[in-house]
N, C-alpha and C positions, 0 to 999 in steps of 0.2 A: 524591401528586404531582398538579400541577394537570394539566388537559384537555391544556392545551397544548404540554406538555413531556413527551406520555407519545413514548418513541421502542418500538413494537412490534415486536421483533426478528424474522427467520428461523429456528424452533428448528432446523432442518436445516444452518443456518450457523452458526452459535454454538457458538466452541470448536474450526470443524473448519478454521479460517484459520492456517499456519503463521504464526511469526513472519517468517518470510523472504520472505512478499506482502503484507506489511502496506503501506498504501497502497494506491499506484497498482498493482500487478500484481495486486491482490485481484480487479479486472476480471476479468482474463485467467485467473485460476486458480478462479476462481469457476464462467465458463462451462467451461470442461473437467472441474470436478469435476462440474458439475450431465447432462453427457454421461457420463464415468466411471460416474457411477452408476446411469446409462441402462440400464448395459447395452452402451454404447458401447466400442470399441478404441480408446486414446489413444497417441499415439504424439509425442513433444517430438522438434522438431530444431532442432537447431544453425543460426541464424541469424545470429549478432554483433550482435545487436542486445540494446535494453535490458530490464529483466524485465517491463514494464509490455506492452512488444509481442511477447513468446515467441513461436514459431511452432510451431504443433501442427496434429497431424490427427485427427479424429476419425470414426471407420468404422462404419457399419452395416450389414454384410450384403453386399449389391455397393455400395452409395451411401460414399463420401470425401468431407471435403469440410474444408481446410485453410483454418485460423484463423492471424491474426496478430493477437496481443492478444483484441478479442473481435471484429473484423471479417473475414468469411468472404472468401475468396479472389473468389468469385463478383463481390463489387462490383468495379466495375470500373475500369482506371488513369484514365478519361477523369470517370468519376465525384469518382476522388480529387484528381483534379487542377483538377478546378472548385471545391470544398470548401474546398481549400487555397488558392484565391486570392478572398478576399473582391470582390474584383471582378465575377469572373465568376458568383462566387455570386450577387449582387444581380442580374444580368444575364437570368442565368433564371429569377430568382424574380418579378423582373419581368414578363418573357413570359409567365408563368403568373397573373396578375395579384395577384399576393400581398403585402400593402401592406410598403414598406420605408421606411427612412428616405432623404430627397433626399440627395443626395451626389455628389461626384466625386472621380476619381483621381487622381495627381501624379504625377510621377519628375522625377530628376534634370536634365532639358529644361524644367522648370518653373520659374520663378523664383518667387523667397520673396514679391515683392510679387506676382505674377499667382493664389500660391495664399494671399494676404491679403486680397486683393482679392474672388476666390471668396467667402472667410469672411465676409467682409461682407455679401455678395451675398443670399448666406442670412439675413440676420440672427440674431443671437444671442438664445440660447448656442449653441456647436457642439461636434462632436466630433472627435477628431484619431485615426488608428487604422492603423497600419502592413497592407499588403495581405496578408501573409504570417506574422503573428507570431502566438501562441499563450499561451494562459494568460495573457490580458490583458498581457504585456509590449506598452509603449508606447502601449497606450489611457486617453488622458486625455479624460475626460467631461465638459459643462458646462462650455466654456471660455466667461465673461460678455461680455469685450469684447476689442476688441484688442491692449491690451498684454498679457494673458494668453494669447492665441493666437500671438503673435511668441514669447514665452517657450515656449508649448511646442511648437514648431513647431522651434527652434532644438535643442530637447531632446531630441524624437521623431529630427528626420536630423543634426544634430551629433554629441551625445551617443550616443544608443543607435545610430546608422548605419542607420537604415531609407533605403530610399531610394526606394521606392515608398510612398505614403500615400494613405490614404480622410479626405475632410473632408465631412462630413455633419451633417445638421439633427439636435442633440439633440432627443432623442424623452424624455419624462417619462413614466416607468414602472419597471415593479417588476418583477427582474432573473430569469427562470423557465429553466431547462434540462429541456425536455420532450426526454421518451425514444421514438421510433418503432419500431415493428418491424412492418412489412409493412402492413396497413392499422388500426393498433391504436396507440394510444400508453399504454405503460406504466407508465411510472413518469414525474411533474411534480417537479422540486426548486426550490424558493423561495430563492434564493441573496443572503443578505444580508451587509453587512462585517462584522468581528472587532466582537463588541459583549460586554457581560456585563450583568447584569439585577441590581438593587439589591434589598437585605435589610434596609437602613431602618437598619442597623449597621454594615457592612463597610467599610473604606475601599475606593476602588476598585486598591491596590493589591492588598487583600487576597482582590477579586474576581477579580483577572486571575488570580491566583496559584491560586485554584479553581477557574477558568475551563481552566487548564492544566491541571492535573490532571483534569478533566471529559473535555477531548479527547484526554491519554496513553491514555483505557481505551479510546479510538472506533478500531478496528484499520484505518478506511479515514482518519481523517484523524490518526492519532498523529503522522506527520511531517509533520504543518503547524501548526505554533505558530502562537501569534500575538505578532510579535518589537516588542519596545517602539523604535521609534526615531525621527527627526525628524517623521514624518507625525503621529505617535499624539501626541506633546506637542504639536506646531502645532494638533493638531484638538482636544485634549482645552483647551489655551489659547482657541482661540476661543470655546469654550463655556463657558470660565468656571469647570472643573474641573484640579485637580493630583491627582497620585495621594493624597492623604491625604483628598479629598472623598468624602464618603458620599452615594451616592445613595440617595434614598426607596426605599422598599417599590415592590419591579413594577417601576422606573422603567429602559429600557434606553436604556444609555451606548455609544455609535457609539466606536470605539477608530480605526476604518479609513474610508479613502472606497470604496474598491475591493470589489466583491464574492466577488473569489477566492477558493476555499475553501483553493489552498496560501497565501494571504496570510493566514490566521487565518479565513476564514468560517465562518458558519454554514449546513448546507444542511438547509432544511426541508422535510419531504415534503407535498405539497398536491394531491397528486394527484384527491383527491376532492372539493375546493375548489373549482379552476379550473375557469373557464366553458366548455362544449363549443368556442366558439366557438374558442377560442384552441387546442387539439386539433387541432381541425380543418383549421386554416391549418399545423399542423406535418409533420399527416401529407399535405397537399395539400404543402409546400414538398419535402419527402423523395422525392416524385411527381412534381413539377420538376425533379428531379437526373437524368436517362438513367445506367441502372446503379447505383443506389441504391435497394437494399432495407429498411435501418436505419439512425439516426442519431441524435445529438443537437442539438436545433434549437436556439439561443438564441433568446428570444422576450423581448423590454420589451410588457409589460400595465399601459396605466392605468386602475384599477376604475373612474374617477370620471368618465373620459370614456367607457369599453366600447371604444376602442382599442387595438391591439395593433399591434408589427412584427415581423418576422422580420430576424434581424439576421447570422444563420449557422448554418450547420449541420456536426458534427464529423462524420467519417467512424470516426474512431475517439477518441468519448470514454470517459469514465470514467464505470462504473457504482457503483463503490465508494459514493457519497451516498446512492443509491437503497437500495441493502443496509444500512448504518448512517447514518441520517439522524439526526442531532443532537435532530431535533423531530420526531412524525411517524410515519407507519408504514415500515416497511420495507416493499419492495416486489420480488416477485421478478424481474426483470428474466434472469436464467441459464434460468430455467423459457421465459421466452416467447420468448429466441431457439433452445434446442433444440425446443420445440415449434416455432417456424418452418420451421427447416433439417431437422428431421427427424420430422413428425407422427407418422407410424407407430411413434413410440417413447412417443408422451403417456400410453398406460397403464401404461408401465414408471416412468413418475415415484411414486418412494417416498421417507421420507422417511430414506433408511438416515444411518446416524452415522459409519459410514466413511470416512476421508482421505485424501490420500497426500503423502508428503513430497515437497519442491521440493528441500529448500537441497542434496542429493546433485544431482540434475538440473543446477541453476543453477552448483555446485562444476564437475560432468565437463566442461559446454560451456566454463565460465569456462578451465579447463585446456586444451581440446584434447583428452582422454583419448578425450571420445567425441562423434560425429557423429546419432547420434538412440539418444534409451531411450523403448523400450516399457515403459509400465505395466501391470503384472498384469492383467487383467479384474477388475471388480466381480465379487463373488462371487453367485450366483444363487440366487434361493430366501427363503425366509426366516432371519434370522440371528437368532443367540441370544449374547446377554451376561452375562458376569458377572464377580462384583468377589470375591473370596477369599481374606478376613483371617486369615493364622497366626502363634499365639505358643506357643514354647517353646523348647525347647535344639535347635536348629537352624544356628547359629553354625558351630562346625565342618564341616556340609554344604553349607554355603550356597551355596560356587562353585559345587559340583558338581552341585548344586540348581537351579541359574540356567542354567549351560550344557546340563544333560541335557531340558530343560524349553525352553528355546529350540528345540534340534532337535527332540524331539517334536513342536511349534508348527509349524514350517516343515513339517512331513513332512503335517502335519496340514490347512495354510493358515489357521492359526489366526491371526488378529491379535492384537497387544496387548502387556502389559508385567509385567514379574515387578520389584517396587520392594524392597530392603533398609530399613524405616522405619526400625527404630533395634536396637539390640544385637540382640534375639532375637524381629523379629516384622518379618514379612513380607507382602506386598500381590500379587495377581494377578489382572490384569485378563484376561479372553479374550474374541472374538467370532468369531464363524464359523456354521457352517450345526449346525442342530438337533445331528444325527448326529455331528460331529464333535467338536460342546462337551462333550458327554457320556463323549464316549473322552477326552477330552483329560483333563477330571473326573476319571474314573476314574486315568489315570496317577498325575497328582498324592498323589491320597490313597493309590496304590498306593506311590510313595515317601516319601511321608511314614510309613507304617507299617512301614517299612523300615528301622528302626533309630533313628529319630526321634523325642525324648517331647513330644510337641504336647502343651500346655495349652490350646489354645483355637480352633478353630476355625471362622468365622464365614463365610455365602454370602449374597448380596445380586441380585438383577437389575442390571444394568447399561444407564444409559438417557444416557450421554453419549456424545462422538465419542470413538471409537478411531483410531487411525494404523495405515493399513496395515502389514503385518508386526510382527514380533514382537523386543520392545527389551529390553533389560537396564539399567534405569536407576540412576541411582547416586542419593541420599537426599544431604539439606543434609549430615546430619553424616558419612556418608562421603568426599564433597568436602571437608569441612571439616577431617577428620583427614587428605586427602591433601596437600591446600597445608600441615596443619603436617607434614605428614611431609618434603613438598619443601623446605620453610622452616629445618626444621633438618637437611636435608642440604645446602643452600646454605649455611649460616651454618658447617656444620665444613667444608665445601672452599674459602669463606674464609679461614678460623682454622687450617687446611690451610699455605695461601699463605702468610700473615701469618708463621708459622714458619719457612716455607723462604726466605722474605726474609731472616726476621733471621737463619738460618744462614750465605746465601751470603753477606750484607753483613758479617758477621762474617769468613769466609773470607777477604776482600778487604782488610779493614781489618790481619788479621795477614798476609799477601802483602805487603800495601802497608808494613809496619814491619818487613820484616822482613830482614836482613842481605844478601842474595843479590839483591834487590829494588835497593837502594841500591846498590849495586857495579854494576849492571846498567842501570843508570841514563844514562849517559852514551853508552853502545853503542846504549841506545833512540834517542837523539838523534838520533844520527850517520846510524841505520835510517830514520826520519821524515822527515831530509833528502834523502835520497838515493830514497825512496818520491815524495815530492813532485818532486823532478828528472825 
């Protein structure tokens, strides 16, 4: 694998992301797992809100201190409320002298010629960017001359309905999401558009189509395709490529204009790249904000001039790029906000393999059932794993194998999973503290010699993530024999139906021919008139 495409994972993360935070809420369940295993009390409650901003607490000792998503209660509404309005953001990024792009504001009192006129004013190119929208909806960049700024001016407050707008000096540079936390910045991502990179062979159909599959495995951007439609043809036509063109060896082909990573991008970690200078103005703009401890700054950097802007800062971005960055290293960004909020826990950081499920959490609030679940405690100590392969005539015992071995587990605080692989051989993962894996050990082999003719008995260490608590899981080909078993009880209470049709419709047909039917026939009439009267 070349230099440049090495992505260096978190072995403490890998593997221990439910599929049910995949994306945006890997954020939020990231920082709580990395407190959980603190050592930390977590506690989820019930907010109505989306999984990406869950609201949890997390406690140590006398110290609380409740998260929504991964921003701490602590920032404050006056901080959020500057953030979220690109106006005022600029306002005091300004005061603090922090170079921004020139620009002004619009609304509705504005008219389309006095903010055409602005654009002018500026000379081009400019930018058009709604005061209040997010995830780049409505930012069009690089608008050349004026009938491309009527066009998307018309499109920005007609179309999409902004009704406040920032017009400002495009700035040329190269699109960074620097990460803050307290006077430190942690993790840089180099945010480029949906591209794919040539093999001297491939058509670029047959790129995108790898390209896809490249980011199904990336568990923070699986739900951002990169979706084919009038943008990707307009852009791929000007260039002079259809999807059956083959680009050169090395050669990357821009699919997007936009850098969003939910629009297809690529986010590349550079952390160790970018020039202090640009750091510096991120963690000075975060320091700008009154009640702003952490954040995500957007910064345009042009290498070739050593200029830089600040162009905004999230209150509550997404760390997910920084954890699986497409190019890059992984960076742990969960480590340096618990060490923030909570120092006096920085030597409890271990790299345990323990996780804990969401989708019951996200089900209870989803329903109403319940208003906050505490999660168990991390378990203290050093823990011990292992993996425990049996084969022989064990079939017959198996339920009672699976259930009697569960409650052991639970009584135990044993995590992990007891797997059915195929007819007569079976899989058992456990983890827990020294002392307990060892009692646990012993049960097993205590019923297994219990009437059980094991052929084969195999023990391993255990060095991947386990799921809190202890599962019973079901093997491809026991789901497989149960959908046929559903499949052919669906098909005879069909074939059930189908019979009793053609019984009654037989019934009806000898009714309907039959002596007593015809005789009775004209007294129905008479009944039908006198129903309708």
């Amino acid at each position: 694998m070349m230099e440049s495409r090495i992505n260096k994972t978190l072995p403490h993360l890998e593997e221990s992301i439910p599929k049910e935070v995949f994306g945006y809420p890997i954020s939020m369940y990231s920082v709580a797992l990395e407190g959980w295993r603190r050592g930390l009390s977590l506690k989820f409650i019930s907010g109505g809100r989306v999984k990406a901003t869950t609201i949890y607490k997390l406690s140590y000792k006398e110290k609380e201190l409740q998260f929504s998503g991964i921003r701490p209660e602590i920032v404050t509404n006056k901080a959020i409320k500057i953030c979220n309005n690109k106006n005022l953001t600029k306002e005091y990024l300004a005061k603090a002298k922090i170079s921004i792009t020139e620009g002004k504001t619009f609304n509705n009192e504005h008219s389309f010629d006095e903010i055409v006129t602005y654009a002018h004013s500026l000379d081009f190119p400019v930018v058009i960017k709604p005061t209040n929208a997010s995830g780049g909806k409505g930012v069009i960049a690089n608008i050349k001359n004026k009938v491309e700024f009527v066009e998307a001016l018309n499109y920005v407050k007609e179309e999409l309905g902004f009704k406040d707008i920032i017009v400002e000096k495009h700035f040329e540079g190269k699109d960074y999401r620097v990460f803050v936390v307290g006077n430190q910045v942690v993790g840089v991502i180099h945010r480029i558009p949906a591209n794919v990179i040539g093999d001297g062979k491939s058509t670029l159909s047959e790129l995108i189509k790898n390209k896809l599959n490249e980011r199904a495995k990336n568990p923070a951007i699986k739900n951002s395709p990169i979706i084919n439609d009038k943008e990707m043809d307009n852009l791929l036509s000007e260039n002079g490529y259809t999807m059956e063109s083959i680009p050169m060896l090395g050669e990357r082909i821009f699919l997007k204009t936009k850098s969003n990573i939910s629009a297809g991008g690529d986010p590349i970690d550079v952390t160790d790249k970018i020039v202090d200078e640009v750091k510096e103005n991120a963690v000075k703009a975060v320091k700008a904000i009154p009640g702003l401890f952490q954040g995500g700054v957007d910064v345009l950097y042009n290498k070739k001039t050593g200029e830089s802007v600040v162009l905004e800062i999230n209150t509550q971005p997404s760390i997910r790029t920084h954890l699986f960055p497409m190019e890059g290293y992984a960076r742990d960004i969960p480590k340096a906000i618990i060490d923030y909020y909570f120092p006096e826990t920085k030597s409890n950081h271990v790299k345990s393999f323990l996780y804990f499920d969401m989708k019951n959490v996200f089900k209870l609030f989803q329903s109403g059932v319940a208003k906050e679940i505490i999660i168990p405690d991390h378990p203290t100590g050093e823990l011990s794993s292992f993996c425990m392969k049996i084969s022989g005539d064990i079939s017959k015992r198996q339920l009672s194998l699976q259930n009697f071995l569960q409650k052991q587990a639970k009584k135990l605080k044993i995590s992990g999973s007891i797997k059915h692989l195929k007819y007569n051989e079976i899989i058992i993962i456990a983890s827990g503290s020294q002392q307990t894996v060892q009692e646990f050990k012993s049960i097993i082999i205590c019923q297994l010699n219990n009437g059980m003719k094991v052929k084969e008995m195999t023990e391993e260490n255990w060095n991947r993530p386990v799921k809190m608590g202890f599962e019973i899981l079901t093997s491809k080909t026991q789901k497989k024999r149960r959908n046929e078993k559903k499949k052919v009880k669906i098909e005879q209470e069909i074939e059930s139906l189908k019979k009793e049709a053609i019984f009654y419709k037989e019934k009806y047909l000898e009714l309907k021919n039959s002596r007593s039917w015809k005789v009775t026939k004209p007294m129905r009439k008479i009944s039908k008139l006198f129903d309708k009267r």
